[in-house]
C-alpha angles and dihedrals in degrees: 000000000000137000100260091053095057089044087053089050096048091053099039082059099046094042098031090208123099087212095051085055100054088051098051092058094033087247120141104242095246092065085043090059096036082057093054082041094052093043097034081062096041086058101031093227143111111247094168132036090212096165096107125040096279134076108246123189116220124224090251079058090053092054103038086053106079089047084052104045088045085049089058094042088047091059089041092060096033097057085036092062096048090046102049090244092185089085094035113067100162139142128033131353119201127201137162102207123176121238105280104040085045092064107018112035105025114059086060087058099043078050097063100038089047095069085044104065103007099193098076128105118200117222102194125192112193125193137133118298097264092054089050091046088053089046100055085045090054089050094238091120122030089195136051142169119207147166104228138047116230126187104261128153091190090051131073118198117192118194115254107176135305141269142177132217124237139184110239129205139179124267102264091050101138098173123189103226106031115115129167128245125197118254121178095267084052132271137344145211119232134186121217117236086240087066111043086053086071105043129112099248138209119196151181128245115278097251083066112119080209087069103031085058098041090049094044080055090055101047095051084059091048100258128136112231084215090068090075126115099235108182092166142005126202134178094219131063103211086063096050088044085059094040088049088059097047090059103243094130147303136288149194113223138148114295080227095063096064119032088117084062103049092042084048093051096232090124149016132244127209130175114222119242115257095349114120100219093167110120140152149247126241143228098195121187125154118262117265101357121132115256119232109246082254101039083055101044084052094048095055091043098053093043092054083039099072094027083068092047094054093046 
């Protein structure tokens, strides 16, 4: 057994594609699979069902993962350590994000850290919160970034920045029952409850934080979520935010998601009455686990990041 087999095995279970895997480590898919071959005989056993299209992990593979993964981590720290690795951040950087930070929030930050230490290349998964939140548990990823807090005693959240949540509309919205109340930056739309029940609605999947966070609202004021009028649901923003100005509904998304639209003119933007849509973003890493050299330099830079932002 050697290292690039268990490489090859690590990505072959993240990615669960043989091809993808290949690519990740710049390997042709026929010396990936000669490498699960290789290891999948050294052990006798099975790590991989590969009798339909897709790439399914055994039990013996779901098992065998989180020795592997700690093998690789081992090396890492090891090589770092005699290499002074503290003056040396190079090579790949993993992270699972959710949607809107995804979008919104991280490519600022890859930006500036980025200038900072100019050899890493960032391998970004991006899914809804809940994915991001299973894979963190599963050990694929060591850092995520997410937009909801969940109880969790193997999970540690540490707070990024924060966000709120609007209903958008598109630009000849006229409404009936919506009125505007005064807030330190000026004045504000709202819509009544009365009117958003009846409103055509577009909406995330339900993994989405967004969602989660919106319904949540809705239940603390004794609605059901279900009431709702949903004429579409979409698992990207962007989409619903085109969908918004064409007139096709309304939706509820991050203030920070749209703020190009709203300075362009191709939408509106109300608060809802006596519902609280703040909320916050998310740094997630698995209790107790060791952070890669790079995993850890990243988690101390966003963190002072947006402290500095906030400040």
């Amino acid at each position: 057994m050697d290292f690039k087999q268990i490489e090859a095995f690590v990505n072959v279970y993240r990615l669960r594609s043989f091809s993808l895997a290949g690519q990740a480590m710049y390997l042709t898919q026929p010396t990936v699979s000669s490498h699960i071959n290789d290891l999948e005989n050294e052990l006798g056993v099975k790590l991989f069902d590969r009798s339909s299209r897709d790439i399914i992990p055994t039990e013996a593979a779901d098992d065998f993962y989180r020795y592997a993964v700690s093998i690789l981590e081992t090396r890492t720290r090891a090589i770092n350590s005699l290499n002074g690795y503290k003056e040396k951040i190079e090579g790949r950087l993993e992270l699972a994000v959710s949607t809107i930070p995804g979008q919104y929030l991280l490519p600022r930050v890859m930006k500036g850290f980025n200038t900072l230490y100019p050899h890493i290349m960032f391998i970004i998964n991006q899914g809804d919160t809940q994915e991001v939140i299973k894979e963190i548990r599963q050990k694929k990823f060591q850092l995520g970034i997410v937009g909801a807090r969940f109880a969790d005693n193997k999970l540690e959240f540490e707070t990024l920045c924060s966000d709120r949540l609007l209903l958008i509309t598109s630009t000849d919205f006229k409404g009936s029952s919506h009125y505007q109340i005064k807030k330190k930056e000026g004045t504000e739309s709202l819509i009544t409850l009365d009117e958003l029940v009846s409103m055509p609605f577009i909406v995330r999947e339900r993994g989405s934080a967004t969602r989660q966070e919106f319904e949540t609202a809705l239940k603390a004021r004794g609605l059901n979520p279900e009431s709702l009028s949903i004429v579409a649901e979409m698992n990207s923003t962007e989409a619903i935010k085109c969908a918004v100005k064409e007139g096709l509904g309304v939706s509820v998304v991050s203030a920070r998601s749209v703020e190009d639209y709203l300075e362009l003119g191709l939408i509106k933007a109300f608060g809802i009455e006596g519902l609280n849509l703040k909320r916050s973003f998310y740094l997630v890493t698995l209790r107790g686990q060791p952070l890669s050299p790079n995993a850890a330099t990243f988690r101390q830079f966003i963190i002072e990041y947006f402290q500095k932002s906030s400040d």
